[in-house]
BALOBA-1460 file (C-alpha; in Angstrom, 3 decimals):
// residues 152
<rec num="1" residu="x" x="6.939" y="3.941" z="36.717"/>
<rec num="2" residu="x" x="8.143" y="0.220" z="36.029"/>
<rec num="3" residu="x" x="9.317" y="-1.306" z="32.990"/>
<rec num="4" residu="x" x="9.213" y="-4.963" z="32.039"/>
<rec num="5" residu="x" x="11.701" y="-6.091" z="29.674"/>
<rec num="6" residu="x" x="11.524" y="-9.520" z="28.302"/>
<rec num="7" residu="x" x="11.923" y="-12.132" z="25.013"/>
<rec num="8" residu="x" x="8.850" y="-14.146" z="25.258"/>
<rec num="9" residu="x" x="5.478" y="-13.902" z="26.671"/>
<rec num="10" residu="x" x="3.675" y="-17.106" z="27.135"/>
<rec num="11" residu="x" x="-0.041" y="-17.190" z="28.099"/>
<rec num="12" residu="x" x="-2.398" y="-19.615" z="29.119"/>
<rec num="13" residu="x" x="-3.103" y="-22.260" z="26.374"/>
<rec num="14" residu="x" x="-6.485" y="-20.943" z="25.857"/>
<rec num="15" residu="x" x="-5.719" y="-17.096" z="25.990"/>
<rec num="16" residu="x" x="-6.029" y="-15.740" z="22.897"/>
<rec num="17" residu="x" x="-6.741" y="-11.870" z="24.544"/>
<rec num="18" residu="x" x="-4.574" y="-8.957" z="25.699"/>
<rec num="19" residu="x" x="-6.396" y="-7.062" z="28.427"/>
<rec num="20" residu="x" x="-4.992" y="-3.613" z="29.847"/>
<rec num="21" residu="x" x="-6.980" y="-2.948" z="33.033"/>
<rec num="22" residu="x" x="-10.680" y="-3.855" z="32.012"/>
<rec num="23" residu="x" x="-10.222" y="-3.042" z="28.321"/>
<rec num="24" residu="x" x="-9.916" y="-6.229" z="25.601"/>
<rec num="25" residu="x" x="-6.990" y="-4.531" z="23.450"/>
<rec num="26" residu="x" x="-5.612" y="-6.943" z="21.216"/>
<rec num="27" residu="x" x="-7.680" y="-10.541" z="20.138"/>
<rec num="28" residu="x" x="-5.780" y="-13.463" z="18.064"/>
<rec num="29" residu="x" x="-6.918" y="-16.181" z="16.367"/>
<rec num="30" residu="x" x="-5.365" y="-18.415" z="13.725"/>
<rec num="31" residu="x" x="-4.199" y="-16.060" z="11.118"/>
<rec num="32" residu="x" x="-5.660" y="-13.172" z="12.153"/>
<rec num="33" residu="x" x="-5.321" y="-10.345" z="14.763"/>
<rec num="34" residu="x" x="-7.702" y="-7.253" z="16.080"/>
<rec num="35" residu="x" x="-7.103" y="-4.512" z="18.081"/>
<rec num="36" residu="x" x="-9.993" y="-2.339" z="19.415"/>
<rec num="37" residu="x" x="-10.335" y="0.780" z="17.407"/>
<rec num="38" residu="x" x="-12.545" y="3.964" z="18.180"/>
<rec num="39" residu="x" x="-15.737" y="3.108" z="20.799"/>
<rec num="40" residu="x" x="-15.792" y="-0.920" z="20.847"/>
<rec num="41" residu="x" x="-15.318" y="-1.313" z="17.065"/>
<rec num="42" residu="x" x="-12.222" y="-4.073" z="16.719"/>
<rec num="43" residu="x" x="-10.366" y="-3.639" z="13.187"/>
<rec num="44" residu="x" x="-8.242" y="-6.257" z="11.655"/>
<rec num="45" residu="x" x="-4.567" y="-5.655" z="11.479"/>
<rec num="46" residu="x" x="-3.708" y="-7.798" z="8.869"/>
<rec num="47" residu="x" x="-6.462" y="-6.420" z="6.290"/>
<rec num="48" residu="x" x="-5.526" y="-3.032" z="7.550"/>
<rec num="49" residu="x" x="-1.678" y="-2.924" z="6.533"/>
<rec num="50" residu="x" x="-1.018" y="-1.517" z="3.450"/>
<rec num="51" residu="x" x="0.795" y="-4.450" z="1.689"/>
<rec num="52" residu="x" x="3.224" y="-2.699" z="-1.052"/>
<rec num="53" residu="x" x="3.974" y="0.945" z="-1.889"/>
<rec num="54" residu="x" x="6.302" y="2.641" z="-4.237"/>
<rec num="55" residu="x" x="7.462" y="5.831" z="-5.508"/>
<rec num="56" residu="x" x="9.039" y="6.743" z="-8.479"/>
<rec num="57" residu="x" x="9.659" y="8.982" z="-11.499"/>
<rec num="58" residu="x" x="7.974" y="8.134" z="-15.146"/>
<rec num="59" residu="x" x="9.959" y="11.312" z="-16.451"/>
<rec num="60" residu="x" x="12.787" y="10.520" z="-19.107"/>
<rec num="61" residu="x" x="13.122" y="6.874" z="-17.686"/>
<rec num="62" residu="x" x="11.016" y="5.459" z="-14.969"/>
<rec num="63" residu="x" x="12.856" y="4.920" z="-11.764"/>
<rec num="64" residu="x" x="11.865" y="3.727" z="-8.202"/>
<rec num="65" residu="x" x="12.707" y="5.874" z="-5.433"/>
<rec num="66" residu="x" x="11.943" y="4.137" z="-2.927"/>
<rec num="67" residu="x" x="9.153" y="1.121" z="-2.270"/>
<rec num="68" residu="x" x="7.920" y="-2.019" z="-0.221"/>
<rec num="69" residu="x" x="6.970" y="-5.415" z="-1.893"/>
<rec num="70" residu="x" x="8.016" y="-3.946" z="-5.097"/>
<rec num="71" residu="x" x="10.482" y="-6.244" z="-7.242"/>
<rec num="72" residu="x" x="10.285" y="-3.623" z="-10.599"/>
<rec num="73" residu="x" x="8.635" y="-1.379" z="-12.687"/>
<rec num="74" residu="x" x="8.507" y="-1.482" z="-16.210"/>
<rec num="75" residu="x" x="7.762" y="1.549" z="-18.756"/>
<rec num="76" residu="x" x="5.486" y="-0.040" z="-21.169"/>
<rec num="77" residu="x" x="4.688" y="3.412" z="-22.833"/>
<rec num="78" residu="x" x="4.191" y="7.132" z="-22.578"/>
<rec num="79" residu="x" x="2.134" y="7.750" z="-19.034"/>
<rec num="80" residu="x" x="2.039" y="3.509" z="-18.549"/>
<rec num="81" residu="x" x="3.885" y="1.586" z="-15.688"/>
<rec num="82" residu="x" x="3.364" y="-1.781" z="-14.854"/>
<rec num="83" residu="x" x="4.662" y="-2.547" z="-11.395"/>
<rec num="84" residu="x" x="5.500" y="-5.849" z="-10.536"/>
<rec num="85" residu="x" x="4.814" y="-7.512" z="-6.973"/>
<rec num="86" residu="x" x="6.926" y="-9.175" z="-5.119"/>
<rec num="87" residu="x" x="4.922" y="-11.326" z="-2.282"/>
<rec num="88" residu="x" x="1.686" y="-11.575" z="-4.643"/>
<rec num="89" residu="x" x="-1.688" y="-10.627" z="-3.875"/>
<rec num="90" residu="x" x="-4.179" y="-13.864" z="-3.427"/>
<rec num="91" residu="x" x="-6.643" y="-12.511" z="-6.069"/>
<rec num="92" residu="x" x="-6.674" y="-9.586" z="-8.631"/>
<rec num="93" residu="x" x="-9.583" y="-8.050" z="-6.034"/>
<rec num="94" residu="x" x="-7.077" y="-5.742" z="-4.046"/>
<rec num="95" residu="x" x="-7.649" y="-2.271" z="-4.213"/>
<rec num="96" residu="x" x="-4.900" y="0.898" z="-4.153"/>
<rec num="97" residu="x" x="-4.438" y="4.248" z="-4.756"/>
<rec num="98" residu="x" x="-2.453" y="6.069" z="-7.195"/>
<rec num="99" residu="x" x="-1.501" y="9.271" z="-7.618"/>
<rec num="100" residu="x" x="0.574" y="12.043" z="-9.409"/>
<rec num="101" residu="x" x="1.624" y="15.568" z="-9.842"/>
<rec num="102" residu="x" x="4.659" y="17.407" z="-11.673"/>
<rec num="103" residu="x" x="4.838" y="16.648" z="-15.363"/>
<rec num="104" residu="x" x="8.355" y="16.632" z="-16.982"/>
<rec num="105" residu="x" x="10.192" y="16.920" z="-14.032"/>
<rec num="106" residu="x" x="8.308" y="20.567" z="-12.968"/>
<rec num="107" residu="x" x="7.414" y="20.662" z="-9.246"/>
<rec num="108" residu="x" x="3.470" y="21.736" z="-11.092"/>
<rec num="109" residu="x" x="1.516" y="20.566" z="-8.277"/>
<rec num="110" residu="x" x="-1.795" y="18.176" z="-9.683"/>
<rec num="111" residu="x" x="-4.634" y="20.345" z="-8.696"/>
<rec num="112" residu="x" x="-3.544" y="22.900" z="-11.461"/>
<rec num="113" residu="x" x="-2.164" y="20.701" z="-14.158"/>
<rec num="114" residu="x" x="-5.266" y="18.494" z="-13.634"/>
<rec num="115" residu="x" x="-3.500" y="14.911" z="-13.166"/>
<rec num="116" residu="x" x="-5.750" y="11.636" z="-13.109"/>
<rec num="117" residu="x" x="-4.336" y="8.461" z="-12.725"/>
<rec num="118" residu="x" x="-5.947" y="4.836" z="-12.683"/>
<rec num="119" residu="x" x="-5.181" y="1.145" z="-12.332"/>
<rec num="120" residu="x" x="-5.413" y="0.211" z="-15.933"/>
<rec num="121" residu="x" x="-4.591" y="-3.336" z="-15.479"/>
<rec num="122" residu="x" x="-4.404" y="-6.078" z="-12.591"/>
<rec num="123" residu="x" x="-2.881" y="-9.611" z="-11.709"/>
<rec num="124" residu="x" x="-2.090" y="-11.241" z="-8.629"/>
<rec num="125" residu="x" x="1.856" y="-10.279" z="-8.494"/>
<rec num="126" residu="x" x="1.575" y="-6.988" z="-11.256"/>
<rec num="127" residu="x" x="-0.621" y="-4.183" z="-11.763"/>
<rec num="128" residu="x" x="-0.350" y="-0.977" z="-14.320"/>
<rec num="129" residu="x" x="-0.656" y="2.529" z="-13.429"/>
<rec num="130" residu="x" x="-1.989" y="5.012" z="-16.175"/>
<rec num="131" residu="x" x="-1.358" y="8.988" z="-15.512"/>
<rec num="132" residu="x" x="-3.271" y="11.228" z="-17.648"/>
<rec num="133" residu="x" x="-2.775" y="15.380" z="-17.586"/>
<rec num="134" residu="x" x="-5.136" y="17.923" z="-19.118"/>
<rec num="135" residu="x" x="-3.896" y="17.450" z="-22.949"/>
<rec num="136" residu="x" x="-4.072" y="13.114" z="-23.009"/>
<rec num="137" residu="x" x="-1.645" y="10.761" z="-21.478"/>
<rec num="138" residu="x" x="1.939" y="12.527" z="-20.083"/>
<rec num="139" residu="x" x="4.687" y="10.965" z="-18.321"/>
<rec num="140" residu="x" x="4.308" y="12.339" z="-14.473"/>
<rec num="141" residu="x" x="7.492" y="13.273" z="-12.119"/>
<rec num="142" residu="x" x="6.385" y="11.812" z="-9.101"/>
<rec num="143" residu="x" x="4.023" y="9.321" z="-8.525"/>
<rec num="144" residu="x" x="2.786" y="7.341" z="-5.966"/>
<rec num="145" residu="x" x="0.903" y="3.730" z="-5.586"/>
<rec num="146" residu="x" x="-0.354" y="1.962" z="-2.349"/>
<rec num="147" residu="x" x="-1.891" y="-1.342" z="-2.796"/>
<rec num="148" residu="x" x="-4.573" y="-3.057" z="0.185"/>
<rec num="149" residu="x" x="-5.603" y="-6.515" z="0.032"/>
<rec num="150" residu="x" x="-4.870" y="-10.197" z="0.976"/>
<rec num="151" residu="x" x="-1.666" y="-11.507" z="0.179"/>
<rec num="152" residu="x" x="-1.257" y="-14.960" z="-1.387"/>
């Protein structure tokens, strides 16, 4: 087996492709960057990186445990977070995910206790986060957000 260790790679002025054996891995253009996926399909890096996560309590008072391109949350009311961004999005188009389970600090898991959250409001650098449990809106142990979309 060899290795090649190196800083830079520079191509030919006009190469814009990486190519292992016959295969076209890896494509680049200005701002933008595919890699072949499954068959010959080619998916976009850049609109496939999830651009800010976080996790965090809304029990008692709503902490982060850990995140990425998160600068806060705030606890605007019983089962409501807004979460602020810190590179912004380019529009209020992105799309996420967000999910819940263990009200009141119980390790409940959400298929029993019947947790729903949504997105209940949207800007470019902010969005809030609504949980809901079987009785109306509850404050949710551990919840999760991933956000997808173009940043500004």
């Amino acid at each position: 087996m060899s290795t090649v260790v190196l800083d830079t790679i520079t191509g030919k002025s006009t190469a814009t492709t990486i190519t292992i054996g016959s295969t076209p891995v890896v494509s680049a253009s200005a701002n933008s960057m595919t890699i072949r996926g499954e068959g010959s399909a080619q998916t976009s890096i850049q609109q496939g990186l999830c651009k800010a996560w976080v996790n965090f309590t809304g029990v008692s008072t709503t902490a982060e445990r850990d995140s990425f391109n998160i600068s806060g949350l705030t606890d605007e009311a019983t089962a409501r977070t807004t979460v602020a961004i810190a590179n912004d999005m380019a529009n209020t188009n992105y799309t996420g995910s967000y999910f819940q389970s263990g009200s009141t600090g119980t390790a409940a898991d959400s298929y029993n206790n019947q947790y729903a959250g949504a997105f209940s409001a949207r800007t470019a650098g902010n969005c809030s986060v609504m949980s809901h449990g079987g009785s109306g809106a509850i404050d949710v142990a551990n919840n999760d957000l991933l956000i997808f979309g173009d940043l500004a």
